[in-house]
C-alpha positions in Angstrom: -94.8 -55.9 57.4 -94.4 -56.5 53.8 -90.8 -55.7 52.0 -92.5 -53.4 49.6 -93.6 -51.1 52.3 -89.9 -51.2 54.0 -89.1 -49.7 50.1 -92.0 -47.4 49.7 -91.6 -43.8 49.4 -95.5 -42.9 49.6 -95.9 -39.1 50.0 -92.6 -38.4 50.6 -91.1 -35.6 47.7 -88.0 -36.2 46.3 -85.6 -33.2 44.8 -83.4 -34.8 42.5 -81.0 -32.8 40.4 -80.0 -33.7 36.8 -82.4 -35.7 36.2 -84.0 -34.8 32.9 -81.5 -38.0 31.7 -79.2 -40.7 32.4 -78.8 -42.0 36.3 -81.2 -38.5 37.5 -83.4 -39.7 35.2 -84.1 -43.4 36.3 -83.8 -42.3 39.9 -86.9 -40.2 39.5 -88.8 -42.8 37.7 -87.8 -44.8 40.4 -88.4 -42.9 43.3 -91.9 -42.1 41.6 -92.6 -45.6 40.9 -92.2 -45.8 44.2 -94.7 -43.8 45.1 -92.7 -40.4 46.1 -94.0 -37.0 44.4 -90.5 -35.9 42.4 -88.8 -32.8 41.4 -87.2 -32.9 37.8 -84.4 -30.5 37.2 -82.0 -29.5 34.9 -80.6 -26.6 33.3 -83.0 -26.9 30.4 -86.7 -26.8 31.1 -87.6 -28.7 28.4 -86.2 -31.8 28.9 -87.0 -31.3 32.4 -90.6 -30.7 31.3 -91.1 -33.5 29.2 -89.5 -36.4 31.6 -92.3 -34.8 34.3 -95.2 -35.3 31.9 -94.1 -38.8 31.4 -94.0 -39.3 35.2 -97.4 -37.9 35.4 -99.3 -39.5 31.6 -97.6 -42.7 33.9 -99.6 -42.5 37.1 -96.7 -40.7 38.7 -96.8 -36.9 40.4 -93.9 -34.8 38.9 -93.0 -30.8 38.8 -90.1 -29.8 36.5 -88.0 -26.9 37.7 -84.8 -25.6 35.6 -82.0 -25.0 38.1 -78.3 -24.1 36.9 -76.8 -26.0 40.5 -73.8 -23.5 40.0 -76.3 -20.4 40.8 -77.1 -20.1 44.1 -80.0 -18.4 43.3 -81.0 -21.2 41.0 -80.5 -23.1 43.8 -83.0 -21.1 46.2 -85.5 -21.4 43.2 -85.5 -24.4 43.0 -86.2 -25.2 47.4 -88.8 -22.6 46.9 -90.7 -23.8 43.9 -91.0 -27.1 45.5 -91.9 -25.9 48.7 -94.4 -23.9 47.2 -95.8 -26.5 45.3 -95.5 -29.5 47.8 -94.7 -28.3 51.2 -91.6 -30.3 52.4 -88.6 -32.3 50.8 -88.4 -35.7 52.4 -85.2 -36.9 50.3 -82.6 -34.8 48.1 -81.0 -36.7 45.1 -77.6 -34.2 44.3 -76.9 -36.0 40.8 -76.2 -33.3 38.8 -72.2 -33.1 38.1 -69.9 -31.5 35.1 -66.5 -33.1 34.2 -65.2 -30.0 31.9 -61.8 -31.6 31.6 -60.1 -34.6 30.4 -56.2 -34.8 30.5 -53.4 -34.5 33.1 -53.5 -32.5 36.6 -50.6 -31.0 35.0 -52.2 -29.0 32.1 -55.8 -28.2 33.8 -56.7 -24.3 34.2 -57.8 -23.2 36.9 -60.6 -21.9 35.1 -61.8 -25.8 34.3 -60.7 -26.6 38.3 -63.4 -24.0 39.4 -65.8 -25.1 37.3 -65.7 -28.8 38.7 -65.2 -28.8 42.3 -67.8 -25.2 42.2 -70.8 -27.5 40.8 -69.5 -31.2 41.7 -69.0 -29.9 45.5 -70.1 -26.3 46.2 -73.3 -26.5 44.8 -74.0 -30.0 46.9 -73.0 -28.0 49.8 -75.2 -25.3 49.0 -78.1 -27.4 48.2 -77.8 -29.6 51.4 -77.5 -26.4 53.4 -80.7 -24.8 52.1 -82.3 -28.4 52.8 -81.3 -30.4 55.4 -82.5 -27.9 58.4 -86.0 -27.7 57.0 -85.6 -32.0 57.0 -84.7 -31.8 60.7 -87.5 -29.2 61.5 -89.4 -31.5 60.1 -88.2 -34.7 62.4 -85.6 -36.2 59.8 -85.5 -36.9 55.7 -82.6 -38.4 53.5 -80.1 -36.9 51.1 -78.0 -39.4 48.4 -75.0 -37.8 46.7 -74.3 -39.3 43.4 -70.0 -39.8 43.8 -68.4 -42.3 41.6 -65.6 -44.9 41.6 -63.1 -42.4 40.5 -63.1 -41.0 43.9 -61.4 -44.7 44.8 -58.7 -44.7 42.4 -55.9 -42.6 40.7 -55.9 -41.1 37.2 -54.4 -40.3 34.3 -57.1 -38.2 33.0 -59.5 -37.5 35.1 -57.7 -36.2 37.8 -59.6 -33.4 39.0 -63.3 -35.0 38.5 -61.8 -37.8 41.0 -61.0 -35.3 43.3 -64.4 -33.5 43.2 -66.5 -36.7 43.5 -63.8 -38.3 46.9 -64.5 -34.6 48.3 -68.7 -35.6 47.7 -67.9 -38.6 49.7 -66.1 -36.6 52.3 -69.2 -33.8 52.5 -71.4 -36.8 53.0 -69.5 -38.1 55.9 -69.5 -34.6 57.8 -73.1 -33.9 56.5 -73.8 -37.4 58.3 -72.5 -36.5 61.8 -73.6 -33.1 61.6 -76.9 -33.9 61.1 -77.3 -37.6 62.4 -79.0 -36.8 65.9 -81.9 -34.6 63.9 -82.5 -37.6 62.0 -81.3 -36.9 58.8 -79.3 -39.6 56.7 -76.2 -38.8 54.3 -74.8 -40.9 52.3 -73.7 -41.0 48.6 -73.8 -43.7 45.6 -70.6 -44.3 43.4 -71.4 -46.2 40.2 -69.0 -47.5 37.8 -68.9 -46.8 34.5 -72.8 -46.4 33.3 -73.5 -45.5 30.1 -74.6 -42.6 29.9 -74.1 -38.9 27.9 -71.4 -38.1 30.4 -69.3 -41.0 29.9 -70.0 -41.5 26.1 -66.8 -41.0 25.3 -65.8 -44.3 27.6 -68.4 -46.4 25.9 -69.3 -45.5 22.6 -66.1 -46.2 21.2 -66.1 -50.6 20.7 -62.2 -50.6 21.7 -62.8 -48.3 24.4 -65.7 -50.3 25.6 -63.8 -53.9 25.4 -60.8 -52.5 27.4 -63.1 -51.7 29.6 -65.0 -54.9 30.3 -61.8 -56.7 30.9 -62.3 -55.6 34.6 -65.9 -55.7 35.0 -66.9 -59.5 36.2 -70.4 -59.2 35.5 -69.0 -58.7 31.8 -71.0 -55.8 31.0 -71.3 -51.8 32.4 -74.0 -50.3 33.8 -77.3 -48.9 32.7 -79.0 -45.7 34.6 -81.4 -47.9 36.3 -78.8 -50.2 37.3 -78.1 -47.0 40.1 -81.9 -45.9 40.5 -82.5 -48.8 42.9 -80.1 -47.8 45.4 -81.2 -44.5 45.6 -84.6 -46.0 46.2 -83.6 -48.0 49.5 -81.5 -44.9 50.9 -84.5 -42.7 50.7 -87.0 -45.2 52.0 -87.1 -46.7 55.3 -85.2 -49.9 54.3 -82.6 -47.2 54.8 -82.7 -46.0 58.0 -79.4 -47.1 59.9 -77.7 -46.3 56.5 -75.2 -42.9 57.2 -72.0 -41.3 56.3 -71.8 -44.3 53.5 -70.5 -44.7 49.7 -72.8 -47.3 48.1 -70.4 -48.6 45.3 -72.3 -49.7 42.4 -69.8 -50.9 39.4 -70.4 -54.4 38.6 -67.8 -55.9 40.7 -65.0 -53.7 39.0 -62.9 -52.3 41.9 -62.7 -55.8 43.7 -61.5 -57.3 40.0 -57.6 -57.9 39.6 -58.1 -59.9 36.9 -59.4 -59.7 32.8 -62.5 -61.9 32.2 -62.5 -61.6 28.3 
């Protein structure tokens, strides 16, 4: 048995959400790389559109749905269009997050709460409900929820976002034991800082950026397909005593007490 076919995801489809750019992005080139036929979706169906016909020009198999994850119905669209199209979902990427808010729990409205634990946990838990049962029908299949270091860690200003992505790692957990003995897998990813759209703000900025490297040992912070990777192994069957886990993927960042610059 050769370690590629311990990583291959040959025939399998692959939902993954957000994914017109940034981590979503490289997961589905990875996962198609890989040998999976993969699901692009986004709220906009042009980007989503033109990351599938790169998938496909490549030698890859790719659909592109637009799906808002905070409509339900968008969310049922998107199950059906695939299912239509392909037949099954073998592995579910939830990627697709909002962070609406940047500043004290103090001052956040509860307009901005709603908006981030509605599409950074409800609409997970919707998705994995319409999914995982037609996974164990099907004799098992693999979801990864995209969480993030913050859920590790108190903060100043990104309070509620923390809280949404430790509650993702929670959902996994539950989703894990819930579903463990039909043979379905749970488990989420938390990168560290990555640069992408998202987290320009962290990044872009060269002070911002330096401050930040002080804690990273590998002396740099991620790119997308730093994360794709991962994804890759959970889905596959290199995977397959992986549950109820949080893959941290930061560089070395949360074991680093120390400044390396």
């Amino acid at each position: 048995m050769s370690d590629s076919s311990l990583f291959s995801l040959r025939d399998k489809v692959a939902v993954i959400t957000g994914s017109s750019k940034g981590i979503g992005k490289a997961i589905a080139e990875a996962m198609a790389a890989a040998g999976a036929k993969v699901v692009i979706s986004s709220r906009k169906a042009g980007p989503c559109e033109a990351v599938a016909a790169a998938i496909n020009e490549g030698g890859g198999e790719a659909m592109a749905c637009a799906c808002n994850i905070s409509e339900k119905t968008q969310l049922h669209a998107l199950v059906d269009a695939t299912l239509e199209r392909w037949g099954r979902i073998d592995a579910l990427v939830c990627n697709a997050a909002v962070n609406p808010y940047f500043g004290p729990l103090a001052e956040i409205t509860d307009e901005a709460y709603d908006k981030t634990m509605n599409a950074n946990v409800r609409s997970n838990l919707w998705l994995c409900n319409m999914v995982i049962p037609r996974m164990a029908e099907r004799g098992g299949g693999a979801v990864v929820i995209v969480s993030s270091i913050a859920a590790f860690k108190g903060h100043g200003n990104l309070g509620v976002y923390a809280l949404s992505k430790a509650a993702d790692n929670q959902l996994a957990r539950s989703l894990a034991v819930e579903w463990g003995r039909a043979n379905v897998r749970v488990n989420c990813i938390a990168p560290g800082l990555v640069r992408t759209d998202m987290a320009r703000a962290l990044w872009e900025d060269p002070d911002n950026l330096a401050r930040a490297l002080e804690a990273y040992p590998l002396g740099r912070i991620g790119e997308p397909e730093d994360i794709a990777g991962a994804a890759v192994f959970l889905a596959s069957r290199a995977g397959d005593f992986v549950t109820g886990q949080t893959l941290v993927i930061d560089g070395g960042t949360t074991i680093s007490s120390g400044r390396y610059t």
